[in-house]
C-alpha positions as CSV (number, residue, x, y, z in Angstrom):
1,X,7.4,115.4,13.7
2,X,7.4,113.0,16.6
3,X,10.1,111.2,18.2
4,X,11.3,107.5,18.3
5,X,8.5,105.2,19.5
6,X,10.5,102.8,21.4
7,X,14.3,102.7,22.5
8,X,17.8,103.6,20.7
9,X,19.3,100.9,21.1
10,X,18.4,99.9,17.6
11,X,17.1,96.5,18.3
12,X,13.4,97.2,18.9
13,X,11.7,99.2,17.2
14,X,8.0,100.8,16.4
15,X,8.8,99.0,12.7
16,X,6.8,95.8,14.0
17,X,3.6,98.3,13.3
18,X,4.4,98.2,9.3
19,X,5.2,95.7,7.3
20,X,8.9,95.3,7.0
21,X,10.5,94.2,3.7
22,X,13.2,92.1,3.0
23,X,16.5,93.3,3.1
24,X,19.4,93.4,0.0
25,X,22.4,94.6,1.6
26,X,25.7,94.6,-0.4
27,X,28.1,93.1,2.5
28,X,32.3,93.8,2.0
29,X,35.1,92.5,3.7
30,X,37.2,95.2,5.9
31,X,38.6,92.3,8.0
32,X,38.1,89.8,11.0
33,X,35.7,91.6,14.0
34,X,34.6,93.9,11.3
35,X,30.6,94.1,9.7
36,X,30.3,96.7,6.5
37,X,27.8,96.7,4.0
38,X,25.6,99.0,1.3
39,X,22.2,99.1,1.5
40,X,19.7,99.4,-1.1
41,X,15.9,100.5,-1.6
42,X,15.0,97.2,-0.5
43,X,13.4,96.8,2.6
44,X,12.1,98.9,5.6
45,X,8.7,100.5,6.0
46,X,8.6,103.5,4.2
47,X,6.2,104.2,1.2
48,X,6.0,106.5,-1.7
49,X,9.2,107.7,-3.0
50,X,10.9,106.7,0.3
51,X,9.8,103.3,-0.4
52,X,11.3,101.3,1.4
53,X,14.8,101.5,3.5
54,X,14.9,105.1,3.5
55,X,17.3,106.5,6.1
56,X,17.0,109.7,6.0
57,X,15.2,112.4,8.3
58,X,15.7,115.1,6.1
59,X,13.7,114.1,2.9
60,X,10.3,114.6,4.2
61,X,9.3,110.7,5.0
62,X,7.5,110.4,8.0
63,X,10.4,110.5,11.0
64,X,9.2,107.7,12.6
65,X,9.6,105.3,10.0
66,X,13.1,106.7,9.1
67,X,13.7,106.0,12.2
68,X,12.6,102.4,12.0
69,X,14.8,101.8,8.8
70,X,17.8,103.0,10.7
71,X,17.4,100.6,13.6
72,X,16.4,97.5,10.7
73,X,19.8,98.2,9.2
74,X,21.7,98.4,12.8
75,X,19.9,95.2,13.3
76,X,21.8,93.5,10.0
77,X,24.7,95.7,10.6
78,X,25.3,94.4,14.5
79,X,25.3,97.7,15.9
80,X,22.9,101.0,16.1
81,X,24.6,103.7,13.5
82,X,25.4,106.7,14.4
83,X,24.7,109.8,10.7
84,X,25.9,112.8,11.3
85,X,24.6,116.2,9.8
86,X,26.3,116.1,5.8
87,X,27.3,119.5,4.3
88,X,29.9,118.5,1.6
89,X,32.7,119.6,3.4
90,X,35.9,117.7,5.1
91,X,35.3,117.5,8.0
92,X,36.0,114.0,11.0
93,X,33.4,113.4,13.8
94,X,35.0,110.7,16.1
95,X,32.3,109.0,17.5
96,X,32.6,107.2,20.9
97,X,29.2,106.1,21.5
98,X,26.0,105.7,19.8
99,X,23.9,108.9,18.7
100,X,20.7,108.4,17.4
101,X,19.8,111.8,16.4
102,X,23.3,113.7,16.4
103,X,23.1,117.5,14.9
104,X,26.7,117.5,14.5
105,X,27.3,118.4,10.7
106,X,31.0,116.4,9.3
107,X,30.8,114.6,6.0
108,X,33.4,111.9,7.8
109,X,33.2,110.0,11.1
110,X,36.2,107.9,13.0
111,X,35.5,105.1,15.7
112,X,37.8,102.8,17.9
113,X,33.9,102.2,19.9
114,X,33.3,98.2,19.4
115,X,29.7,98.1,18.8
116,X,29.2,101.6,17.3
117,X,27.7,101.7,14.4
118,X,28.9,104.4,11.7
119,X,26.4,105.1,8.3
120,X,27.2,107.3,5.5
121,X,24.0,108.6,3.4
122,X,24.1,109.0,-0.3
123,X,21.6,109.3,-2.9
124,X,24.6,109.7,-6.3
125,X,27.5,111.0,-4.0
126,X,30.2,108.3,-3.0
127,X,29.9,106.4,0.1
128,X,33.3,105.4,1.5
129,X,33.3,102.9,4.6
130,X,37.2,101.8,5.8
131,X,38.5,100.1,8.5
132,X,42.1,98.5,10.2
133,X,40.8,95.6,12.0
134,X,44.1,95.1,13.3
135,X,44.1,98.4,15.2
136,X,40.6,98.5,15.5
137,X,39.4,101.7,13.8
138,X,36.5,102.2,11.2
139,X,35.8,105.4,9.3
140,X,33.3,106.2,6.8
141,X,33.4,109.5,4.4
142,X,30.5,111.6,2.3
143,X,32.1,112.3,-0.9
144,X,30.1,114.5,-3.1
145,X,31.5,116.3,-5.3
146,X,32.4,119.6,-2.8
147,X,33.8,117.1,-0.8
148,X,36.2,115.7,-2.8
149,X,37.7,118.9,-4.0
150,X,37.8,119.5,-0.3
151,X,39.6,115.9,0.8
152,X,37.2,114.8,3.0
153,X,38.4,111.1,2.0
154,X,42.4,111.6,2.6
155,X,41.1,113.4,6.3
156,X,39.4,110.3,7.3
157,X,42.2,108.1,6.4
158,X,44.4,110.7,8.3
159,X,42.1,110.4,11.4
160,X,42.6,106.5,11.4
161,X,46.2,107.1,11.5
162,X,45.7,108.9,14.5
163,X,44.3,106.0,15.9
164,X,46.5,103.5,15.1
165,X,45.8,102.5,12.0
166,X,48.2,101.7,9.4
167,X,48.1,103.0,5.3
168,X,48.9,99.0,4.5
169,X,46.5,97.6,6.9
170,X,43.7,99.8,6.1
171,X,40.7,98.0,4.1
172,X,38.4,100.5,2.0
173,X,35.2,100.1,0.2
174,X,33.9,102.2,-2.2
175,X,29.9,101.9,-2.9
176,X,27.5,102.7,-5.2
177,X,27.3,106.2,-6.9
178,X,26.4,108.3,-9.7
179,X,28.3,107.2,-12.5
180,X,30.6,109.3,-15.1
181,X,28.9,108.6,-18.2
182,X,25.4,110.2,-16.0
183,X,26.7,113.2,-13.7
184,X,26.6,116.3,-16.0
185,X,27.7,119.3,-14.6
186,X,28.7,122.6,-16.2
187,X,31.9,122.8,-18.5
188,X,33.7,125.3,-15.8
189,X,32.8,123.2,-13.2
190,X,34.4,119.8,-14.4
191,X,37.1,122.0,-15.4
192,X,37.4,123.2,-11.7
193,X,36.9,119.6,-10.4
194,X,39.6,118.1,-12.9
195,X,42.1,120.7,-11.6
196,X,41.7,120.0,-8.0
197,X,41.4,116.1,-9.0
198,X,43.0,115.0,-11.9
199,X,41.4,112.5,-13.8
200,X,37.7,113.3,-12.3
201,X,36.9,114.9,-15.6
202,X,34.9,113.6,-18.7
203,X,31.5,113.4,-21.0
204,X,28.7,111.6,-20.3
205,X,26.6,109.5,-22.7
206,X,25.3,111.9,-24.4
207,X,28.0,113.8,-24.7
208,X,28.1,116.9,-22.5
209,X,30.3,117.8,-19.5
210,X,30.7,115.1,-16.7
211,X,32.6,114.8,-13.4
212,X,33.3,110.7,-12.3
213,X,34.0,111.2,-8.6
214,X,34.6,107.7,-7.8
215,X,37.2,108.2,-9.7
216,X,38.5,110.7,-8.0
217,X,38.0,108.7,-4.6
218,X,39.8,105.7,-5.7
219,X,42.5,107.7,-6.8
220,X,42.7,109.6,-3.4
221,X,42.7,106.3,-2.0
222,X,45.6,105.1,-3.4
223,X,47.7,108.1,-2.9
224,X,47.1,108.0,0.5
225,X,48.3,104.4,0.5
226,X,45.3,102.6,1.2
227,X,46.0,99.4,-1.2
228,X,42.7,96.6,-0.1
229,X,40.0,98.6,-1.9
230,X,36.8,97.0,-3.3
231,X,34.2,99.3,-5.2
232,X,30.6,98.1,-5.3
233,X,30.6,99.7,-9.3
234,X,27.0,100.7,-9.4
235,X,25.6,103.6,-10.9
236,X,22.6,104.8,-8.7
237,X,21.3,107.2,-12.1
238,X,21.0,103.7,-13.6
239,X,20.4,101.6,-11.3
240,X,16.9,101.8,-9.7
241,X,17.7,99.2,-6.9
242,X,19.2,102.4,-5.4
243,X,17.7,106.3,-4.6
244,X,19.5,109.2,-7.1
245,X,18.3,112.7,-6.6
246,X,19.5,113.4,-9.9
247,X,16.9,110.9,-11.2
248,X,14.3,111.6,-9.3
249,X,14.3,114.4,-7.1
250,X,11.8,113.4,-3.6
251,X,13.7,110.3,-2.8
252,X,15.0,108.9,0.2
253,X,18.4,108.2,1.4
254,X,20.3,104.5,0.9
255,X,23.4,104.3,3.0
256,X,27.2,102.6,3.8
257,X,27.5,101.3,6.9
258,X,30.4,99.7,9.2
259,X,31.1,98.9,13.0
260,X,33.7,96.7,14.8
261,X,31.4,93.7,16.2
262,X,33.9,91.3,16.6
């Protein structure tokens, strides 16, 4: 694969050799001097099953146009974004400074960097973007369903409070994900999931063994005392605005996104 045709600064990019698309980002409020958003399939240069704002390197799109989709979106967003390596696990990256191709594998990143983008990629897990724009720190989190069970969400909220942040003061969003009523999993494993989370457990549609990890989220959420959350209720199984895996396998990668721009 080759590298990025021109800077990382995310404001010019090799996209001006495609056609780009328009943009649908859904934008949420986490405060004054802070930009947050989910994207969507809309937009960017990719083709095929990426098509068209796929983010991620990892999915066997061609790298450069990933690339290009990731600077598009730091274009909207204000900022370039800094995705880290996700493994389903728990574990807080503080970023400082922009990284365009960081290695470093955490399912959760932490920033007091104004102008430091921070994305989340999803394609059915939970994307979770927060910020205290009071104290000025943003975190995003990865929650899949290994990641949940391993409280990757209540270790980003701990890392804000590190920072400064407050429980009351913190804004959350909670995007699009794989729904309850679509993500069937074996009857031991909701069973394991529902321990670990209560009220993560159900059926889908059609009636077999389902995990709802939004659910789980939002209720990590609140008993970590994070009161201002908004959840962008969309199922990406359903919903082909968005990329699923479970759907469809090849796909590409949509993501969540925040930075302190103010």
């Amino acid at each position: 694969m080759s590298g990025p045709t021109s800077g990382t600064t995310g404001g010019t990019t090799g996209a001006t050799r495609w056609n780009e698309r328009p943009l649908d980002v859904a934008e949420v409020d986490l405060g004054p001097g802070v930009r947050a958003g989910f994207s969507s399939r809309a937009g960017g240069v990719s083709t095929g099953p990426w098509a068209a704002l796929n983010l991620g390197y990892h999915v066997d799109d061609d790298w450069d146009r990933a690339y290009a989709n990731r600077s598009i979106l730091g274009r909207w967003l204000g900022a370039p974004i800094t995705m880290t390596s996700q493994v389903h696990g728990s574990t807080v990256a503080e970023v400082t400074r922009y990284q365009p191709n960081t290695r470093r594998k955490a399912d959760a990143m932490v920033s007091t960097a104004r102008e430091v983008g921070l994305g989340v990629m999803v394609a059915d897990c939970v994307p979770v973007l927060l910020a205290d724009a009071e104290a000025g720190v943003v975190a995003t989190a990865h929650a899949g369903r290994g990641g949940l069970v391993a409280g990757v969400v209540p270790n980003a909220v701990a890392a804000m409070l590190e920072r400064g942040a407050r429980p009351g003061a913190i804004r959350a969003a909670v995007g699009p994900s794989i729904c309850g009523r679509c993500y069937e999993v074996p009857p031991g494993m909701r069973d394991d999931v529902e321990a670990a989370v209560p009220g993560t457990g159900g059926t889908t549609s059609w009636g077999t063994p389902s995990v709802d990890i939004a659910r789980g989220v939002l209720a990590q959420l609140a008993e970590a005392g994070v009161e201002h959350v908004e959840h962008v209720d969309r199922c990406t199984y359903e919903d082909e605005r968005y990329f699923s895996y479970r759907r469809d396998g090849v796909t590409g990668r949509f993501a969540g996104v925040v930075a302190l721009v103010g």
